[in-house]
N, C-alpha and C positions, 0 to 999 in steps of 0.2 A: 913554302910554296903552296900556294891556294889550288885544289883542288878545281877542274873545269869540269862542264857540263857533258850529260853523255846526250847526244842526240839520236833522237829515233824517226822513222821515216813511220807514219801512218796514213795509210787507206783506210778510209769506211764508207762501205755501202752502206746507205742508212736508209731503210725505209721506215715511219713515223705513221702509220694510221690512225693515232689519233690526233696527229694534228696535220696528217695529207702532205707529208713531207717526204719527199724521194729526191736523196743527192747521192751525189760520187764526190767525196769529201777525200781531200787530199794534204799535210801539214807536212811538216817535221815541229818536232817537237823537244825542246830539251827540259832534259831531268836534270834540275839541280843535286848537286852531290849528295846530299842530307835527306833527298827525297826517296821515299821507296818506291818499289815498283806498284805496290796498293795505291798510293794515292796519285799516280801516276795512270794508272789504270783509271783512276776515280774521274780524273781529269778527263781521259779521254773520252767517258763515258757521258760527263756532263757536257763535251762540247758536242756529242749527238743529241743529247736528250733535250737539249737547250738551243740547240744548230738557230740561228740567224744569218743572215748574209753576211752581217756584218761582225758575227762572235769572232773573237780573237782571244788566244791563249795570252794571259797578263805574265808577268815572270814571276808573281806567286810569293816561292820562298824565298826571290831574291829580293823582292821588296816590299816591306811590308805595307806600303800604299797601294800595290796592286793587287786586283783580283787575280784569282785563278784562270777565272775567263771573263771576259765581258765583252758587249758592245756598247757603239757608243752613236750618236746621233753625224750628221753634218757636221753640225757645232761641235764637236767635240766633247759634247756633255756626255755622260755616262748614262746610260738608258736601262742596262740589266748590270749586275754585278752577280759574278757566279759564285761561290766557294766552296772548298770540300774538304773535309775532316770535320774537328770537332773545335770550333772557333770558341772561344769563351764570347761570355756575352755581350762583354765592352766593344769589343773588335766588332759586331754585327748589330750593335748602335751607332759604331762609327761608320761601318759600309752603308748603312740604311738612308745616312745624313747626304752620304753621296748619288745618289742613285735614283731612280725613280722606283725602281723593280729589284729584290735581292733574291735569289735561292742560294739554299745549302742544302749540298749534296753529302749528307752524314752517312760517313763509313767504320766499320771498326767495332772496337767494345762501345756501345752506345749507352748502357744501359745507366750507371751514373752518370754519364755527361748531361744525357737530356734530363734527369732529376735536379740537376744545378743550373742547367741554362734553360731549357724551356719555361719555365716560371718568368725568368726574368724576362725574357722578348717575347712573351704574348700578345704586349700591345702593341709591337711591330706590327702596324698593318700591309707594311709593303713589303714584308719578308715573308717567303715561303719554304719549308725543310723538307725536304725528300730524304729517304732512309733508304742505304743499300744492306741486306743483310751480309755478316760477316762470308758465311762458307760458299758461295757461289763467287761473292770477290777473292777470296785464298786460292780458287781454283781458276779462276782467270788470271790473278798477278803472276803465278807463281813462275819463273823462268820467261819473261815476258823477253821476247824477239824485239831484235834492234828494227826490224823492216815488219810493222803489225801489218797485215790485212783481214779486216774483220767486217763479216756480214753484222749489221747491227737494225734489228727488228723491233720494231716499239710499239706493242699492242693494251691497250686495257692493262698500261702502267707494268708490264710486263717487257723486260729486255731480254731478248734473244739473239746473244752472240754468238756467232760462229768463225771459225778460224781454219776451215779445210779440214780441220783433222777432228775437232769436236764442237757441240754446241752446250752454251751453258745459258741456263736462265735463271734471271734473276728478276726477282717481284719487289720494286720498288712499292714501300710505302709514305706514304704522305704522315707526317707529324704536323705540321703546318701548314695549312693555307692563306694565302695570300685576300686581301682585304676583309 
């Protein structure tokens, strides 16, 4: 018997100053079985960081044509393609082929992955890699609530989340830039 998804209700307040973004964002969201609550976390961090009207959670680990997140045009072309972990390089030559716009949201032990994949997608010029560092993600995933509501503050590449009872921040940094 297959394993079902667990579903999570999420809020976020998200204020964005540098890109003038203030919503009250609302999903539910499911975790596929195999997923942790890190990249889980990861996810719902890159649907603030990357917020569009039109972003939408893709089903991820259930298929591997989809993104993490993405939006998509009218036409139903693919406009951003979001992803998070630590994608080998193949997989982010093939989301690059789809897309106009790619980010990855890299979490975890980073340190040989970006030595074996960085090299190879530098001349991806339409993918960009953001880095979460490990210990402020372990202290947000950790016991993650089926009903989230989290303040999420976005200043000078710095995320500031709160959840009522503590605030954690976490200083995203750029490996890659886009064009």
């Amino acid at each position: 018997m297959a394993l079902s998804a667990t579903t999570y209700k999420m809020h976020l307040d998200l204020s964005d100053t540098d890109r003038g973004v203030y919503e009250e964002l609302r999903h539910t969201v499911a975790r596929h079985p195999s997923e942790t609550e890190e990249r889980l976390t990861a996810r719902i961090l890159a649907f603030g960081l990357f917020w569009d009207p039109r972003m939408h959670f893709g089903r991820g680990l259930s298929d591997v044509d989809e993104a993490a997140l993405w939006s998509r045009n009218l036409e139903g072309q693919i406009e951003h393609w979001v992803e998070v972990g630590r994608p080998d390089a193949d997989r982010l030559k093939r989301c690059s082929n789809r897309t106009d716009r790619l980010t990855l949201l890299a979490y975890g032990n980073q340190d040989v992955w970006a030595a074996q994949v960085l090299p190879k997608v530098a001349n991806l010029d339409k993918l960009a890699i953001a880095s979460l560092p490990q210990a402020p993600m372990n202290e947000l995933a950790v016991d993650l609530p089926r009903s989230i509501h989290w303040g999420l503050m976005i200043t000078d590449d710095v995320l500031y989340v709160s959840d009522g009872d503590r605030q954690v921040e976490i200083a995203l940094s750029w490996l890659k830039r886009s064009g």
